[in-house]
PyMOL Python script that loads the backbone (N, CA, C, O; Angstrom):
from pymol import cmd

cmd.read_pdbstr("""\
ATOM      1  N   UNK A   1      -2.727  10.019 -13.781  1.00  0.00           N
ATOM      2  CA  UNK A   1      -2.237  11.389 -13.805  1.00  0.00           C
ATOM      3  C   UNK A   1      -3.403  12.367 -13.633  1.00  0.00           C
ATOM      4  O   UNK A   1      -3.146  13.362 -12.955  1.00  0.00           O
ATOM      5  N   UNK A   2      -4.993  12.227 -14.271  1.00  0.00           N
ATOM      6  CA  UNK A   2      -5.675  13.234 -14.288  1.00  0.00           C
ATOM      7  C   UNK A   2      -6.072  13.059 -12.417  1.00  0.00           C
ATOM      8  O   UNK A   2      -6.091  14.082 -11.734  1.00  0.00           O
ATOM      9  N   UNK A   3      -6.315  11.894 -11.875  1.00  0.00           N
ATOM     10  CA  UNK A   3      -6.361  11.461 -10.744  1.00  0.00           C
ATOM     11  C   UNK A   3      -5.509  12.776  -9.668  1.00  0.00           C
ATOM     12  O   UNK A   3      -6.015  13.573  -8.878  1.00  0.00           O
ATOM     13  N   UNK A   4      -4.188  12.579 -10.025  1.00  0.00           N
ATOM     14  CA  UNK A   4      -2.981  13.420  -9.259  1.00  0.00           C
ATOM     15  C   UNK A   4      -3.694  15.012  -9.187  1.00  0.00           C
ATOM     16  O   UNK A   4      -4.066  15.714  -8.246  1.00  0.00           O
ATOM     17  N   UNK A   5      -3.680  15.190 -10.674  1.00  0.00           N
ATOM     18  CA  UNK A   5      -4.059  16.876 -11.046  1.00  0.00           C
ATOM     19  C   UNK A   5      -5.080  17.377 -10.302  1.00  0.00           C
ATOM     20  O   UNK A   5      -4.932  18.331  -9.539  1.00  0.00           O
ATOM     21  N   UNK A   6      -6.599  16.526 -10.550  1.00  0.00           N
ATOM     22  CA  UNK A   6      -7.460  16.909  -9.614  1.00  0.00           C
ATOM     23  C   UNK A   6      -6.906  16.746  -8.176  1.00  0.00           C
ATOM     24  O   UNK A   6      -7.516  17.355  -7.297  1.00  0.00           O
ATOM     25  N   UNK A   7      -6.238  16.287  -7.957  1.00  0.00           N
ATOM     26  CA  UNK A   7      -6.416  15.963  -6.251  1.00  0.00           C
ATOM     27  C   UNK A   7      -5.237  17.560  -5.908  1.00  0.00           C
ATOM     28  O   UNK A   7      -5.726  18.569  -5.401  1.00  0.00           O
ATOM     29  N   UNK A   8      -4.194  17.511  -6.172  1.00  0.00           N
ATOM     30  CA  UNK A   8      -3.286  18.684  -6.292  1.00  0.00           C
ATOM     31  C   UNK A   8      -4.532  20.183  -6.596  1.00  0.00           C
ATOM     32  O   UNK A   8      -4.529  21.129  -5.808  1.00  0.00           O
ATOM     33  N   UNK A   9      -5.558  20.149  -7.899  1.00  0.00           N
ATOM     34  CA  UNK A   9      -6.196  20.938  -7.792  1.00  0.00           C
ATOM     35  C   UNK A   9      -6.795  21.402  -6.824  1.00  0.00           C
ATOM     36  O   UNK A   9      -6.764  22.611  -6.594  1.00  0.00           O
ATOM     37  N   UNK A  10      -7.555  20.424  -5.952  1.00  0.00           N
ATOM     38  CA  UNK A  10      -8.440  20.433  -5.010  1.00  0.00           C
ATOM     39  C   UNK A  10      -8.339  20.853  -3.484  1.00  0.00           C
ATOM     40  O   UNK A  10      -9.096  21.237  -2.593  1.00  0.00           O
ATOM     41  N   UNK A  11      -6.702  20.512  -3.706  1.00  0.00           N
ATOM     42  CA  UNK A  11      -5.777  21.014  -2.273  1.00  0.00           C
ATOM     43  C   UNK A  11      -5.337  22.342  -2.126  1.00  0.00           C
ATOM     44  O   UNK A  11      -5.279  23.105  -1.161  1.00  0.00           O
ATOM     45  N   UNK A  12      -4.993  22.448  -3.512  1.00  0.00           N
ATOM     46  CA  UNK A  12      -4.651  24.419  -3.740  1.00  0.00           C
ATOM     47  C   UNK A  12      -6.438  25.116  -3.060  1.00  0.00           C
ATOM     48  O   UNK A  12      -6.615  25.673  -1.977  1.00  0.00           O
ATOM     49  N   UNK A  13      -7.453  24.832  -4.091  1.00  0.00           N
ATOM     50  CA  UNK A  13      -8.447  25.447  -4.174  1.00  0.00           C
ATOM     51  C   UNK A  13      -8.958  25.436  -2.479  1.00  0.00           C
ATOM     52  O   UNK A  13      -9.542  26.398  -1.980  1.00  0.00           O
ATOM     53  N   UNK A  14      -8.599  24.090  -1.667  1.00  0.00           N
ATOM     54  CA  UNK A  14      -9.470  24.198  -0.311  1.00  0.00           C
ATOM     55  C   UNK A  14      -8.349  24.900   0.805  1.00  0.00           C
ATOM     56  O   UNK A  14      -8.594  25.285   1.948  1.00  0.00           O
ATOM     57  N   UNK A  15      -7.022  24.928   0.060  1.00  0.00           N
ATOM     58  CA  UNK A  15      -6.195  25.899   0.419  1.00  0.00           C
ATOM     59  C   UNK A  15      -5.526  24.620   2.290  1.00  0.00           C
ATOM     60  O   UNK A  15      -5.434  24.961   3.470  1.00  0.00           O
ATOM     61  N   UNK A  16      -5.322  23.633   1.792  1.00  0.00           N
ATOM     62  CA  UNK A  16      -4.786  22.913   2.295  1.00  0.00           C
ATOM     63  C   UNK A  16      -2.995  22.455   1.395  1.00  0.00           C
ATOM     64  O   UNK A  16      -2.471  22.478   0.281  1.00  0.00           O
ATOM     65  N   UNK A  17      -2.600  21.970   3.255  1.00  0.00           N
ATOM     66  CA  UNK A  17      -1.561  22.098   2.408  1.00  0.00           C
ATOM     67  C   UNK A  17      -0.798  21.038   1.528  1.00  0.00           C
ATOM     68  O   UNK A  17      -0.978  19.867   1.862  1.00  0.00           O
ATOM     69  N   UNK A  18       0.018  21.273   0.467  1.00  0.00           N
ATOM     70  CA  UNK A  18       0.523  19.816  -0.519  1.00  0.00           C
ATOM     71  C   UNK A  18       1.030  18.780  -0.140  1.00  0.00           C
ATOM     72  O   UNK A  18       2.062  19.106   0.446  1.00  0.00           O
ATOM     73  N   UNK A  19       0.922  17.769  -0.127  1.00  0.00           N
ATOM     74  CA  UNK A  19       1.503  16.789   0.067  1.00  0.00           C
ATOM     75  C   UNK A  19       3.201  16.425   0.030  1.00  0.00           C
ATOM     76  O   UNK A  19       3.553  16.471  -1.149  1.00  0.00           O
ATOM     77  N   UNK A  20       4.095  16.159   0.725  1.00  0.00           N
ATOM     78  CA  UNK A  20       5.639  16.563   0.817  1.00  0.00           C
ATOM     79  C   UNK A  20       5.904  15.231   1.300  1.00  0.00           C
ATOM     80  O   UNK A  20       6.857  15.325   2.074  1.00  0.00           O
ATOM     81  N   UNK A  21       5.552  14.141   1.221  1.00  0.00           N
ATOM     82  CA  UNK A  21       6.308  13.008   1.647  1.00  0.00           C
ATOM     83  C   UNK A  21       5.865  12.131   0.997  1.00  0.00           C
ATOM     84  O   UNK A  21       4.828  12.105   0.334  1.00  0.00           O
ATOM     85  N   UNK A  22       7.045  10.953   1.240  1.00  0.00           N
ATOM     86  CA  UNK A  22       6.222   9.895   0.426  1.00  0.00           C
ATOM     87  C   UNK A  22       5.284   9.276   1.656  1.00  0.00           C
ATOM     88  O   UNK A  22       4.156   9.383   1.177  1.00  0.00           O
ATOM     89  N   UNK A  23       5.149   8.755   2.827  1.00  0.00           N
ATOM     90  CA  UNK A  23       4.491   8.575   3.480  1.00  0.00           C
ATOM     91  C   UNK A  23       2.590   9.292   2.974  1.00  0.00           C
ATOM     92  O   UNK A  23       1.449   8.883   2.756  1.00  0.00           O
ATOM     93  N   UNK A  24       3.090  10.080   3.009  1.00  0.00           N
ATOM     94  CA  UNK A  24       1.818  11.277   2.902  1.00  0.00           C
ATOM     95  C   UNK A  24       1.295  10.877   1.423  1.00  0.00           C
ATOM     96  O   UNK A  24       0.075  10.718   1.372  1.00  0.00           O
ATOM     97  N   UNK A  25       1.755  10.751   0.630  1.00  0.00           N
ATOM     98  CA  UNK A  25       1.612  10.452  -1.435  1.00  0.00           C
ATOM     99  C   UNK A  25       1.375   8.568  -1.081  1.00  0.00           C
ATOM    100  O   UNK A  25       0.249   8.146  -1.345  1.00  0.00           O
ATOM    101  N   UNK A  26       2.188   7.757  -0.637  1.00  0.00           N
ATOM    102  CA  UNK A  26       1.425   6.250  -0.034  1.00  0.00           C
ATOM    103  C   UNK A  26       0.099   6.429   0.419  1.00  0.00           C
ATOM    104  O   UNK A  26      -0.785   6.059  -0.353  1.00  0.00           O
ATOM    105  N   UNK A  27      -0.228   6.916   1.499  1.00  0.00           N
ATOM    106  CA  UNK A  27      -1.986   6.767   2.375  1.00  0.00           C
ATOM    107  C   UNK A  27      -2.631   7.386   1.206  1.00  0.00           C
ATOM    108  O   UNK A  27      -3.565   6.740   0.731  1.00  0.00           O
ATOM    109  N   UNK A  28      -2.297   8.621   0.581  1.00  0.00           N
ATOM    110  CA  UNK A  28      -3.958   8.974   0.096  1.00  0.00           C
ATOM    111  C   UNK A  28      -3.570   7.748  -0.992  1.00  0.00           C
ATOM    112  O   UNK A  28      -4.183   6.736  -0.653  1.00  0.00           O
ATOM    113  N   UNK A  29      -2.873   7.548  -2.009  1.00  0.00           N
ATOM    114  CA  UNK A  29      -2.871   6.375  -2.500  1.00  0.00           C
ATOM    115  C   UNK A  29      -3.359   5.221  -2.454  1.00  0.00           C
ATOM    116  O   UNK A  29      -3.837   4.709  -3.466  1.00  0.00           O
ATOM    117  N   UNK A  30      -3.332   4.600  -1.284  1.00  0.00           N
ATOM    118  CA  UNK A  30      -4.136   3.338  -0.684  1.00  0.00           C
ATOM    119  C   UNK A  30      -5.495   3.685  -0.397  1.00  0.00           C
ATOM    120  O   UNK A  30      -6.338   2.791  -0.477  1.00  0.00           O
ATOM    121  N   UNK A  31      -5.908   5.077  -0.012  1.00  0.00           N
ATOM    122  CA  UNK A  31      -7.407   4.977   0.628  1.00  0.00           C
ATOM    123  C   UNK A  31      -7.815   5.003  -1.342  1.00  0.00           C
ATOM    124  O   UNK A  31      -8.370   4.078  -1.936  1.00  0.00           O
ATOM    125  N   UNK A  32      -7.482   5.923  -1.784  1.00  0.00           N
ATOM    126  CA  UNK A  32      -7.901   5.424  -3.099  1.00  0.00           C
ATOM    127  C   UNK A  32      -8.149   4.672  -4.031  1.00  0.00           C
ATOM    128  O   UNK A  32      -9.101   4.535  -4.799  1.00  0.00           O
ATOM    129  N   UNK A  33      -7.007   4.099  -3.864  1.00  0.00           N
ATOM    130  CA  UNK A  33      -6.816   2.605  -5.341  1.00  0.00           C
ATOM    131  C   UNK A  33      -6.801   1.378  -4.698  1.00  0.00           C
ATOM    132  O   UNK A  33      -6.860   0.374  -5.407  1.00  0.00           O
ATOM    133  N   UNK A  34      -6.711   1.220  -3.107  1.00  0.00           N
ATOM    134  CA  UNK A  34      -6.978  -0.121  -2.471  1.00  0.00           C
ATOM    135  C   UNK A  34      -8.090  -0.406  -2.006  1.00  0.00           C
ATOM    136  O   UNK A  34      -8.507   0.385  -1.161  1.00  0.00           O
ATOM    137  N   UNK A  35      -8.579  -1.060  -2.197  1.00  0.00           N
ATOM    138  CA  UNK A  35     -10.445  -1.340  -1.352  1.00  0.00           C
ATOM    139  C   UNK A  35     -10.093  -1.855   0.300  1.00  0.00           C
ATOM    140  O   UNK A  35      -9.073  -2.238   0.873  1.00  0.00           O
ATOM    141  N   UNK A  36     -11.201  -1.685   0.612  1.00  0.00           N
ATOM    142  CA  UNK A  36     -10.704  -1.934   2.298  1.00  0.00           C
ATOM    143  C   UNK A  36     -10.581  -3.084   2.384  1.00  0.00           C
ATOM    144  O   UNK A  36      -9.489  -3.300   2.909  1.00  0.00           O
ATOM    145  N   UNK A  37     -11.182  -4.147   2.124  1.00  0.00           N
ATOM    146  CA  UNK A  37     -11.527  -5.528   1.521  1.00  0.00           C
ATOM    147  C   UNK A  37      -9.965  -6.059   1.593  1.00  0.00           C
ATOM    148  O   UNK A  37      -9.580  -6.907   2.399  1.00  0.00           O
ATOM    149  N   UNK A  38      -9.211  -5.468   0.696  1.00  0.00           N
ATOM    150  CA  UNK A  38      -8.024  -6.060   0.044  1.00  0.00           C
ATOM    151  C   UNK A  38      -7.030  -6.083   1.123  1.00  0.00           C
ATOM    152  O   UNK A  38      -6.164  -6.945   0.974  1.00  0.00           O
ATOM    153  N   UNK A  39      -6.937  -5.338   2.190  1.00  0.00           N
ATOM    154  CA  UNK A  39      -5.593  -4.919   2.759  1.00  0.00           C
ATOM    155  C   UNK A  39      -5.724  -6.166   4.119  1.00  0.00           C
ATOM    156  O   UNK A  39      -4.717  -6.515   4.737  1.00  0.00           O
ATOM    157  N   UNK A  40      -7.189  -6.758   4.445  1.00  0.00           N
ATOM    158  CA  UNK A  40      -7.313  -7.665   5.337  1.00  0.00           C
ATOM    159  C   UNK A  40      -7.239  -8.828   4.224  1.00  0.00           C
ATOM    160  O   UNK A  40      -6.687  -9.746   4.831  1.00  0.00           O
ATOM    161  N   UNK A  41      -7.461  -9.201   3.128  1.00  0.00           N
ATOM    162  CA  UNK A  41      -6.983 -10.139   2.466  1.00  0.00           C
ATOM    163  C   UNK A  41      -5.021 -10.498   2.680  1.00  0.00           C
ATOM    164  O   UNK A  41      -4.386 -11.521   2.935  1.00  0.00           O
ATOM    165  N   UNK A  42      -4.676  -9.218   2.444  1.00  0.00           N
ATOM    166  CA  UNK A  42      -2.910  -9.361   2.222  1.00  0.00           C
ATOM    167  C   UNK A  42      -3.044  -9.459   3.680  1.00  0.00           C
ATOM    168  O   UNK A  42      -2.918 -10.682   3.728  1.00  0.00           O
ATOM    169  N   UNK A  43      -3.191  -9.139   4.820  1.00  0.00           N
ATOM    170  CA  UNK A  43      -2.681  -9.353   6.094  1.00  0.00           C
ATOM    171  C   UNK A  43      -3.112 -10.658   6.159  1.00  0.00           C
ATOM    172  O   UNK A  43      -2.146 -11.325   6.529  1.00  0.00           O
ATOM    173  N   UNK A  44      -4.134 -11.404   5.975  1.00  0.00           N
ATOM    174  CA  UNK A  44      -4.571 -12.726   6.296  1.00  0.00           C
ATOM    175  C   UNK A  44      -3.554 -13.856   5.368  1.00  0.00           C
ATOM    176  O   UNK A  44      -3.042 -14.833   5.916  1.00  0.00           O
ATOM    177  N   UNK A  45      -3.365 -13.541   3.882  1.00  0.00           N
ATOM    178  CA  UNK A  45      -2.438 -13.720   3.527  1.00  0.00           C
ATOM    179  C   UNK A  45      -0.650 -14.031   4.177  1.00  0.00           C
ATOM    180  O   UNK A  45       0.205 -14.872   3.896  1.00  0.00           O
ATOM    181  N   UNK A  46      -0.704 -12.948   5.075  1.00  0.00           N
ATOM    182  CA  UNK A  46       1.110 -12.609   5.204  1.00  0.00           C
ATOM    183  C   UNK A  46       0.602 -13.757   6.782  1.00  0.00           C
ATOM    184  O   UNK A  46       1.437 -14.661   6.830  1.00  0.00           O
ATOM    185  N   UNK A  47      -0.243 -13.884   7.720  1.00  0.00           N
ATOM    186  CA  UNK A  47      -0.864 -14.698   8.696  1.00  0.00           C
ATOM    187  C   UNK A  47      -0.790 -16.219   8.436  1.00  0.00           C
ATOM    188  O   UNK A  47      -0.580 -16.986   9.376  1.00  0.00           O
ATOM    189  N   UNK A  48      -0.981 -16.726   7.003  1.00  0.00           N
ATOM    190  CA  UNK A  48      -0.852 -18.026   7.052  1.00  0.00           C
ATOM    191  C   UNK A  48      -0.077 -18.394   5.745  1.00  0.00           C
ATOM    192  O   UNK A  48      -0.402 -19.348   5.037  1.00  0.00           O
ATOM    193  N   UNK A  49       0.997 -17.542   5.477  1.00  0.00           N
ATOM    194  CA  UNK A  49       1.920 -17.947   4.814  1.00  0.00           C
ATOM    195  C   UNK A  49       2.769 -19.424   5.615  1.00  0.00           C
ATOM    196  O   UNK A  49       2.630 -19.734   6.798  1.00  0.00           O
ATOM    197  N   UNK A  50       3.344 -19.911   4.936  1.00  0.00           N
ATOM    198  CA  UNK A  50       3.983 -21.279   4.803  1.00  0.00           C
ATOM    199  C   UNK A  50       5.085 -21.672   3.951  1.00  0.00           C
ATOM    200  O   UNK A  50       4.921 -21.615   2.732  1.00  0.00           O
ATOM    201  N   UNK A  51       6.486 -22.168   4.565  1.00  0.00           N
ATOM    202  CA  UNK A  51       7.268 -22.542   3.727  1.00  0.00           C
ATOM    203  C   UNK A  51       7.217 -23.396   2.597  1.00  0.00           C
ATOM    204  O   UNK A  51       7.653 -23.230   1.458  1.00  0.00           O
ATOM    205  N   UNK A  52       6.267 -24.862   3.406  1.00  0.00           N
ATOM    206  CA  UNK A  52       5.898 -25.884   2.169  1.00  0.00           C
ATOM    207  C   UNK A  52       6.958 -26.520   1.631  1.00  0.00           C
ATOM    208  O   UNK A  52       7.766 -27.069   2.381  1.00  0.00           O
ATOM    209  N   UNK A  53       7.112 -26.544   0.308  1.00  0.00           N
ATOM    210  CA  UNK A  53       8.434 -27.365  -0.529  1.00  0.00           C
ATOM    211  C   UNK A  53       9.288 -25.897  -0.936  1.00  0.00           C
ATOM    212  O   UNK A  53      10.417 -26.058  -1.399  1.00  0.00           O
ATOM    213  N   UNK A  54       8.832 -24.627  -0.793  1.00  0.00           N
ATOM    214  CA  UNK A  54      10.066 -23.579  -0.985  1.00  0.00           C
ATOM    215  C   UNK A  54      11.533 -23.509  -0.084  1.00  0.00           C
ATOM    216  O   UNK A  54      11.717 -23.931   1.058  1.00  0.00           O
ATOM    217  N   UNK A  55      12.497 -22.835  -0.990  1.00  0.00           N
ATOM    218  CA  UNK A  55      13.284 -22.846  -0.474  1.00  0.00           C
ATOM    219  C   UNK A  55      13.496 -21.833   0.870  1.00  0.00           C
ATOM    220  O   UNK A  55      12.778 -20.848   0.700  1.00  0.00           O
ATOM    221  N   UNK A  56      14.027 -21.770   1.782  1.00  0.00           N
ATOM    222  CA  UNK A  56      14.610 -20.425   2.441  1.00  0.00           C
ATOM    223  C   UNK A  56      14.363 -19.272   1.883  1.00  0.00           C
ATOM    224  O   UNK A  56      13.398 -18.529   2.061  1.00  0.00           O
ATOM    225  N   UNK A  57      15.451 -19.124   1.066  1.00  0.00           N
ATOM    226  CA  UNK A  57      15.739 -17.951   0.215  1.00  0.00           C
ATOM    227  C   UNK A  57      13.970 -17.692  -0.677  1.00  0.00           C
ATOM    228  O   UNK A  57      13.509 -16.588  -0.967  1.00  0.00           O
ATOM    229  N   UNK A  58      13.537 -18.552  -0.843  1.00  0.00           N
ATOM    230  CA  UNK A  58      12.481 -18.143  -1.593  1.00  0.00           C
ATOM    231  C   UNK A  58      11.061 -17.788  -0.540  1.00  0.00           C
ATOM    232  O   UNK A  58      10.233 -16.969  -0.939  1.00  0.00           O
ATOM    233  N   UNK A  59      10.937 -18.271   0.406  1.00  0.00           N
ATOM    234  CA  UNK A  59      10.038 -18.004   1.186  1.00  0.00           C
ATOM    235  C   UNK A  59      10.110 -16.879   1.852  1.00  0.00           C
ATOM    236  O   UNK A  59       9.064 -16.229   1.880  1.00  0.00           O
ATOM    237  N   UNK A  60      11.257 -16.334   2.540  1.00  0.00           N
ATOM    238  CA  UNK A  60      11.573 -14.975   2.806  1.00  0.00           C
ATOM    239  C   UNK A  60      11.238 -14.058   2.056  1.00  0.00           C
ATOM    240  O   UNK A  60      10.720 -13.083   2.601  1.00  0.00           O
ATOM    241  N   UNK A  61      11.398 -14.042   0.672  1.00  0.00           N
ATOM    242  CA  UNK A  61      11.259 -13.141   0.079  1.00  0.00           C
ATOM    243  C   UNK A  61       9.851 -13.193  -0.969  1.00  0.00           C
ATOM    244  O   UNK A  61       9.807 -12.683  -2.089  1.00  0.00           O
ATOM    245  N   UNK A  62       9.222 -13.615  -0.589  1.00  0.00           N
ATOM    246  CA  UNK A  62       7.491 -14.277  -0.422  1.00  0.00           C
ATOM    247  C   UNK A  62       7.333 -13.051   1.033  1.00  0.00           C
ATOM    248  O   UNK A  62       6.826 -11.938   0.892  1.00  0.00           O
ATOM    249  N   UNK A  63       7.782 -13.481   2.112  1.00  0.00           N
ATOM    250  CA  UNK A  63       7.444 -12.998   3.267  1.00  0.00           C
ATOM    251  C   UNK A  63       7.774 -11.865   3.360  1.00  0.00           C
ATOM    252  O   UNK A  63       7.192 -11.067   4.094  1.00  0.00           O
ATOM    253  N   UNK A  64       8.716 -11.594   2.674  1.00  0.00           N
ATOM    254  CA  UNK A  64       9.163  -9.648   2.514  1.00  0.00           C
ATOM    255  C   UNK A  64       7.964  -8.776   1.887  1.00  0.00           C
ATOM    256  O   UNK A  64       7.357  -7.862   2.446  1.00  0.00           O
ATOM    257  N   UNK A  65       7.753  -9.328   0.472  1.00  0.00           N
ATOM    258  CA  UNK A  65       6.630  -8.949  -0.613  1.00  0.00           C
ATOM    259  C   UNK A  65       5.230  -8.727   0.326  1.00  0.00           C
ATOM    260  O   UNK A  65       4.555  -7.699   0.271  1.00  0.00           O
ATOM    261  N   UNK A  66       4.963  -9.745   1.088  1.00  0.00           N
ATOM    262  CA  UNK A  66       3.666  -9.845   2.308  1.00  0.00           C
ATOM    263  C   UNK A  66       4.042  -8.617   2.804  1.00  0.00           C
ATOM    264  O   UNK A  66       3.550  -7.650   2.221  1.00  0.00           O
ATOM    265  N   UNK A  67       4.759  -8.408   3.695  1.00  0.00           N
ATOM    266  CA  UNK A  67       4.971  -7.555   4.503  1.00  0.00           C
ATOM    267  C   UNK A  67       4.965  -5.784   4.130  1.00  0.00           C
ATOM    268  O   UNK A  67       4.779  -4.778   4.815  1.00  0.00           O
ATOM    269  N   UNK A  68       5.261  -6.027   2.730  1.00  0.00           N
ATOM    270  CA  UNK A  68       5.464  -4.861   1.958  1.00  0.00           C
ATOM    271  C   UNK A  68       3.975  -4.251   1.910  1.00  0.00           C
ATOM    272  O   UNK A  68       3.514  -3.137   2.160  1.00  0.00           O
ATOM    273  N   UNK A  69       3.470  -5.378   1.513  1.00  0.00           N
ATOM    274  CA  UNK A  69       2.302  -4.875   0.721  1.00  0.00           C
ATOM    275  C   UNK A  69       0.839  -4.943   2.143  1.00  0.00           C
ATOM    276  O   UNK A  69      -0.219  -4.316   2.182  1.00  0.00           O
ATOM    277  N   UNK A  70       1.242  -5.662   2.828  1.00  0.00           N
ATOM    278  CA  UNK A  70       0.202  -5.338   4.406  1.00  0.00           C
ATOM    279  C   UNK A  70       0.629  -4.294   4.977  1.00  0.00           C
ATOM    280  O   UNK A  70      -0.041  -3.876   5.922  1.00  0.00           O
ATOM    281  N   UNK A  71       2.071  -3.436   4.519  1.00  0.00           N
ATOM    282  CA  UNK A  71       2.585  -2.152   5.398  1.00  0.00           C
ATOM    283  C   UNK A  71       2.829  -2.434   6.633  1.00  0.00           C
ATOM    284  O   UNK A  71       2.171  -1.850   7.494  1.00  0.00           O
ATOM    285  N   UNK A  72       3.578  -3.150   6.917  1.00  0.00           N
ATOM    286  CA  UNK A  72       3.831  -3.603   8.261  1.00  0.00           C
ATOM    287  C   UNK A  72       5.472  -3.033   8.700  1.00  0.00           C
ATOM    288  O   UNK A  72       5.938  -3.288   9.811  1.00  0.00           O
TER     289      UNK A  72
END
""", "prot")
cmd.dss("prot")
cmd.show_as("cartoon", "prot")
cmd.util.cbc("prot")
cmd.orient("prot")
């Protein structure tokens, strides 16, 4: 939350304008709290995913979660 405040502060003060989407509230989010590191981990991740002994139903939704989280 103090995170939000300053950043909302900082946008009034440079007189830019607020943020109005979630699109827009996601990116600065990620450049912040995700390391760059991490987001080629989850894509390399969602790249050599594998069914294995899972079921259907369970691997899909393995492969959804990937997909979610590489932003694809």
């Amino acid at each position: 939350m103090i995170w939000w405040d300053q950043l909302t502060t900082s946008q009034r003060r440079n007189g830019e304008r607020p943020i109005s989407t979630w699109a827009e509230m996601k990116a600065v989010m990620r450049r912040r709290f995700i390391p760059s590191y991490c987001h080629l981990e989850l894509y390399q991740k969602h790249q050599n995913l594998s069914q294995g002994t899972k079921s259907v139903e369970d691997y899909y939704k393995e492969m959804e979660v990937a997909i979610i989280r590489v932003d694809m």
